[in-house]
TIVOZA-493304 format. One record per residue (C-alpha): x negated, y, z. Coordinates in steps of 0.05 Angstrom, whole numbers, plus 5000, padded with zeros to 4 digits. Layout:
BEGIN
XYZ;...
REM end
This chain:
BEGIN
775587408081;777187888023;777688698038;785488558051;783487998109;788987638073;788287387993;793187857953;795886977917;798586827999;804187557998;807486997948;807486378000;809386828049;814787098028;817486517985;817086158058;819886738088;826286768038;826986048050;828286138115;833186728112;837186298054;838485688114;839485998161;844686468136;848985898119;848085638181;850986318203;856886248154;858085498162;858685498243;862186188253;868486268289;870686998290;877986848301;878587208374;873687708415;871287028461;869986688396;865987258373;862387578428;860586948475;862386328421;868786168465;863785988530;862485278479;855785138488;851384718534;846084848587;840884618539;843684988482;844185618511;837785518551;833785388474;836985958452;835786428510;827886308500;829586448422;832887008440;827387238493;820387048466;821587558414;815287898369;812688168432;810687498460;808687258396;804987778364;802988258428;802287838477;796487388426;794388028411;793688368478;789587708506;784487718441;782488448454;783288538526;783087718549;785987588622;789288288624;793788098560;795587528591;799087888652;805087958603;806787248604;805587198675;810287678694;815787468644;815386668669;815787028737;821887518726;826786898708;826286668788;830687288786;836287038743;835686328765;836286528844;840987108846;843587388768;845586718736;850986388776;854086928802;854087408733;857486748696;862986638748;865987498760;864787758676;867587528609;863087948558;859288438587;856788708644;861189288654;865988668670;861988518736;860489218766;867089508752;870488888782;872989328848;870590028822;873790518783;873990208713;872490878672;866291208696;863290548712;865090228640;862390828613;855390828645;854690028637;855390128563;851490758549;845990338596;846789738557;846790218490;839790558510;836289878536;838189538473;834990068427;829290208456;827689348451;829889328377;825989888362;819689478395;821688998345;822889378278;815989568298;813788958298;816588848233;812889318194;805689218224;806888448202;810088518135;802889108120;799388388141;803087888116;804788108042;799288648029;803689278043;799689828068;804290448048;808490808103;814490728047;813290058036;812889818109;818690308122;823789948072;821489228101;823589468166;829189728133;830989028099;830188638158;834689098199;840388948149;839588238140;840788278217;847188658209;849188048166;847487538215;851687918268;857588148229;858387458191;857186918256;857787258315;854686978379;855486318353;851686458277;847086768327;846286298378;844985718321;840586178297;835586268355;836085488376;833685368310;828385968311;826285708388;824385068358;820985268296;816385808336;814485148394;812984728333;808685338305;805585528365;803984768387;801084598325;796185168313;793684998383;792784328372;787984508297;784585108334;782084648393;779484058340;775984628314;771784628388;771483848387;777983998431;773784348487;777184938517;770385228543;766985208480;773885608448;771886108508;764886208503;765586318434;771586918448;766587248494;761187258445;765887608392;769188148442;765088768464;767688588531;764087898536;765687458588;768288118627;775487808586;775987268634;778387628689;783388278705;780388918691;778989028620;785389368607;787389668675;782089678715;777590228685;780190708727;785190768790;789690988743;790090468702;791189958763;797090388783;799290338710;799189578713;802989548784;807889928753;808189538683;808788838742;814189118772;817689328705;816988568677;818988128734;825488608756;826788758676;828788148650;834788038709;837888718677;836688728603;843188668567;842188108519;840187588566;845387708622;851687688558;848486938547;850786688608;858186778586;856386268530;856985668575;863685368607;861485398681;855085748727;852784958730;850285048667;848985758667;843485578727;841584908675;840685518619;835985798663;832285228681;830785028600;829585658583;824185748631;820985068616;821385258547;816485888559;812485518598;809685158546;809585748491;805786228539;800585588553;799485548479;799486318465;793886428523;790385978478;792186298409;789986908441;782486688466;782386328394;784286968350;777787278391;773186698375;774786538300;777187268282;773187698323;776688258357;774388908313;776688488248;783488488290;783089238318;781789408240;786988938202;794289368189;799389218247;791389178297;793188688352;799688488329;795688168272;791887678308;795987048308;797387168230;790287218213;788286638265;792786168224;790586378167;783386218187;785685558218;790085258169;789285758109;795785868065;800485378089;800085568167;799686278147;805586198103;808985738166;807186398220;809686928166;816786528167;816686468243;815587108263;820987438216;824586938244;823187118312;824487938294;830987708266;833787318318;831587828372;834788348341;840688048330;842387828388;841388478416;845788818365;851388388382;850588518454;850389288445;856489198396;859788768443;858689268504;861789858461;867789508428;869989228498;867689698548;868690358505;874290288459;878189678493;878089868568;876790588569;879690968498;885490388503;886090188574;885989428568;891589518514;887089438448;888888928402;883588358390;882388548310;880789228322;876089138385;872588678329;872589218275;870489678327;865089138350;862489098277;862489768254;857889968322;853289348292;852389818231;850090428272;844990058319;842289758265;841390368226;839390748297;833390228305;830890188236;830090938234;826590828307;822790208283;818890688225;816891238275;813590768322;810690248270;803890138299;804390138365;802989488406;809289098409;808588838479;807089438514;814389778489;817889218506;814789398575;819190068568;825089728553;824089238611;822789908656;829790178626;833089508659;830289408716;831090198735;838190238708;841489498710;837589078762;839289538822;846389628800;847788868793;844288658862;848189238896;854588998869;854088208878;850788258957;852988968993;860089069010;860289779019;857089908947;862690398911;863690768852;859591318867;853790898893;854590568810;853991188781;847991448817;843990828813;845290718724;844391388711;838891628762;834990978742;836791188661;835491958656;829791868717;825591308664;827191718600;824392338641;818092088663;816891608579;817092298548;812692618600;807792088586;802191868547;806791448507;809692078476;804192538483;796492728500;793492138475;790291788412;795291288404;800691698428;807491698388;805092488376;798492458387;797393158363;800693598421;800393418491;804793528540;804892988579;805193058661;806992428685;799991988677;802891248674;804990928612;810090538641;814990968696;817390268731;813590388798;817191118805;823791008770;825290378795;825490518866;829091238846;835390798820;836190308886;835290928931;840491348894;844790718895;844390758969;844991528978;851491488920;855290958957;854091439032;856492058986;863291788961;869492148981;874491768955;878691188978;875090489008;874290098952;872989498989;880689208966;877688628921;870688528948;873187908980;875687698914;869187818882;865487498935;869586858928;870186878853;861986988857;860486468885;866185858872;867986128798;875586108831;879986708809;885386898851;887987348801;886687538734;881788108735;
REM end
């Protein structure tokens, strides 16, 4: 390959492919929207399918971190990359078993609607949505990040400006999607995104194994003879098992990614999309099947990008590991699959993000301004002027975010932001659905002991600070020696849940448990709530 690893004549393809792209699916967006009320808007009326929603839930999930760090991750550090995958496949037991059903039948939007179902609405609707506000951030900024280190690849831009205004232009067209379709121009969106990144991801496995005669141990012998590691990739240790340190790191980065995904934000508002909890369980069920498949493909993506690229051609390319599925199609299939992975993976970064800016607009227009600056009283047009103009801000929020982290490996901060919900959410959802005595008090402790206890202990850590490939890697303060705080601040949250609820003062609050409980689990509702 040239000096730029990618011919200067494919920036063209790509983004011609890329534009494309944007063009249909925007009026997809504009044909299918219905923005007439706040259902229609923030859950598509509860109109779609099992299968639908479950497609579009792995659109909305396998986001660039899966396809860009996870390949990555596995072609530089081999079995160790692939612990990702592993523990996201694992973490959707989670919703399937105890988040799905229940979530669907107590909320309408958010999930401020479930925990402050027999708390004090207020305080409790005012921690859900800063927590939902901070999650959601701290994943789109993962992805703006994304952004930029494959647009330096993709189309030859290797200035801080120029990467910073493509970050910049995919965080608007974003807006657009979200302001123009709502959840359903969103959801149509990631279905067809979902499908388009299978297809990809199927049929550069199925060229890069007739490359090796379709023998998976030639691929592998081959990986190990372009790694420094050799065949030390093939099992744990390269990554976190240098020192005891780094095992504790990757315990805590496990527990982060199976309890995450049951509390991030976006994921938990799909299961309002569907009429019933039958087919939020079915959601569940095709979404996971879907993943299946991508992560069996990407684990070999990953081990190819090693073989045919080489891992220091990857370590040195712009955007480093998040560049070795672009330049493995590239050397696979030259132009056209190139041109096919540039369009998929915008397309991935855009659907992502989206859907998390609705949620996080959704979360402040309903639970801010509708039930706590109007007390239930707001009037439907303004929660969804309120709902779009809070799009604006997050997306402007995150694309200033996206440019000071553009480098970084994708996968590993979407590891924080699975650390934020699993410390904040997870406990204060499980807590709410199973323990009776769980109270106001006990939701307050557990969303913002988990939230200020995991933003404590990120900024006290080599993430920020004290370390090469730090976000300041020039000063060094950091005290706290993991990179991920999930094995200290996720146990912090459930135990100050437990202390919270034994410290309230106030009146039982145990009035409508019974109507939760039944509403829970039958979908029955006694009373409007």
């Amino acid at each position: 390959m040239p000096d730029s690893l990618i011919p200067e004549d494919t920036a063209i393809v790509n983004t011609a492919v890329f534009a494309v792209f944007v063009l249909i699916t925007l009026i997809v967006v504009y044909s299918v929207s219905n923005r007439g009320t706040t259902s229609d808007y923030f859950v598509a009326g509860s109109s779609f399918s099992g299968a639908q929603n479950g497609i579009a839930l792995s659109g909305d999930f396998l986001s660039a971190a899966s396809f860009l760090g996870i390949a990555g991750a596995i072609a530089v550090h081999g079995y160790d990359g692939f612990l990702y995958s592993i523990g996201f496949l694992v973490a959707w037991l989670v919703n399937l078993l105890l988040i799905a059903e229940r979530m669907r039948n107590t909320g309408r939007f958010t999930m401020g609607d479930v925990i402050s179902f027999r708390t004090r609405q207020r305080p409790v609707r005012a921690a859900a949505a800063l927590s939902t506000l901070v999650i959601t951030l701290v994943y789109m900024i993962a992805q703006m990040a994304g952004a930029g280190g494959l647009v330096a690849l993709l189309l030859n831009v290797h200035s801080g400006w120029g990467q910073a205004l493509v970050i910049a232009g995919v965080g608007l067209i974003m807006v657009f999607y979200v302001l123009v379709g709502g959840m359903k121009g969103t959801t149509w969106v990631q279905i067809i995104k979902a499908t388009f990144l299978l297809l990809c991801v199927v049929l550069i496995t199925i060229f890069l194994l007739g490359k090796f005669g379709y023998s998976f141990s030639d691929l592998l012998r081959q990986a190990a003879d372009n790694n420094p590691n050799g065949e030390a990739i093939f099992a744990p240790g390269v990554q976190y098992g240098i020192s005891e340190m780094s095992k504790l790191d990757f315990v805590s980065l496990s527990l982060a990614l199976v309890l995450g995904v049951g509390g991030l934000p976006h994921v938990l508002m799909r299961f309002y999309t569907v009429p019933n909890a039958r087919e939020a369980r079915n959601s569940v069920v095709w979404a996971t099947w879907t993943m299946v498949l991508f992560y069996l493909c990407t684990l070999v993506i990953g081990y190819g990008a090693a073989a045919l690229v080489g891992t220091d051609t990857i370590l040195n390319a712009p955007g480093a590991e998040n560049s070795a599925a672009p330049l493995l199609a590239y050397e696979v299939g030259g132009t056209v699959i190139l041109g096919l992975v540039a369009a998929v993976a915008f397309a991935t970064i855009l659907a992502v993000v989206a859907g998390l800016t609705l949620t996080a607009s959704a979360s402040f227009a309903h639970d801010i301004y509708a039930n706590i600056i109007r007390g239930g009283n707001a009037d439907s047009d303004r929660v969804l002027l309120v709902a779009r103009w809070t799009a604006v801000g997050i997306g402007l929020a995150s694309i200033l975010g996206g440019v000071l982290v553009n480098g970084q490996n994708i996968a590993f901060l979407v590891g924080l932001a699975f650390a934020f919900a699993a410390s904040a959410n997870l406990p204060t959802l499980l807590y709410t659905l199973f323990w009776t005595r769980f109270n106001t008090t006990g939701v307050l402790f557990s969303i913002y002991g988990g939230l200020i206890s995991c933003l404590l202990l990120v900024l006290l850590s080599p993430v920020v600070s004290g370390s090469p490939d730090s976000i300041l890697p020039d000063v060094d303060f950091a005290l706290f020696p993991l990179k991920n705080p999930g094995i200290v601040s996720i146990p912090v949250s459930f135990l100050l849940g437990f202390i919270g609820t034994f410290l309230h003062k106030g009146p039982s609050e145990r009035e409508r448990q019974a109507e939760l409980e039944v509403r829970s689990l039958t979908g029955i509702t006694p009373r409007n709530g």
